[in-house]
N, C-alpha and C positions, 0 to 999 in steps of 0.2 A: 659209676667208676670213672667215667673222662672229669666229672665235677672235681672228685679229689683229687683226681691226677692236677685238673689247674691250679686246687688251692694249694696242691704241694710248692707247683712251682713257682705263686705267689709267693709263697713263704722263704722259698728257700731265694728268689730274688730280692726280697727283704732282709733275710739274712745277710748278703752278699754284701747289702748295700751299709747296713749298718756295718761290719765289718771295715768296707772302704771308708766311711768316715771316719771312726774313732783311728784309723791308720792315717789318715791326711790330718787328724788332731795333732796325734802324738808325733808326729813328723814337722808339722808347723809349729809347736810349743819346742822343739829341741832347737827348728830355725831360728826361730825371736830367743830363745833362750843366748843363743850366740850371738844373734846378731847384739843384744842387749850386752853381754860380756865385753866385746870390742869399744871400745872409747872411740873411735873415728865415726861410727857410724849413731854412738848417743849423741855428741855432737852435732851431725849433720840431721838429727831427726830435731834439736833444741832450735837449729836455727829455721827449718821447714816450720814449726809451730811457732817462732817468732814471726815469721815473715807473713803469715795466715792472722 
């Protein structure tokens, strides 16, 4: 009984976890999404890779 109780909690800590990522994706693809739309900042990312 306590075994499946842990692997529940394994599970459902897995759960959680995949959850937080795919939400820090889609959160980071909407950021570069904008930030890419803004012309100031392709600019300063053109000259960052020039200077590199």
């Amino acid at each position: 009984m306590i075994l499946d109780f842990s692997c529940f909690c394994i599970f459902l800590y897995l759960l959680f976890l995949m959850l937080f990522v795919v939400l820090i994706f889609s959160y980071a693809r909407k950021f570069f999404s904008i930030l890419y739309s803004s012309n100031s900042v392709a600019i300063f990312f053109h000259f960052v890779i020039e200077y590199y």
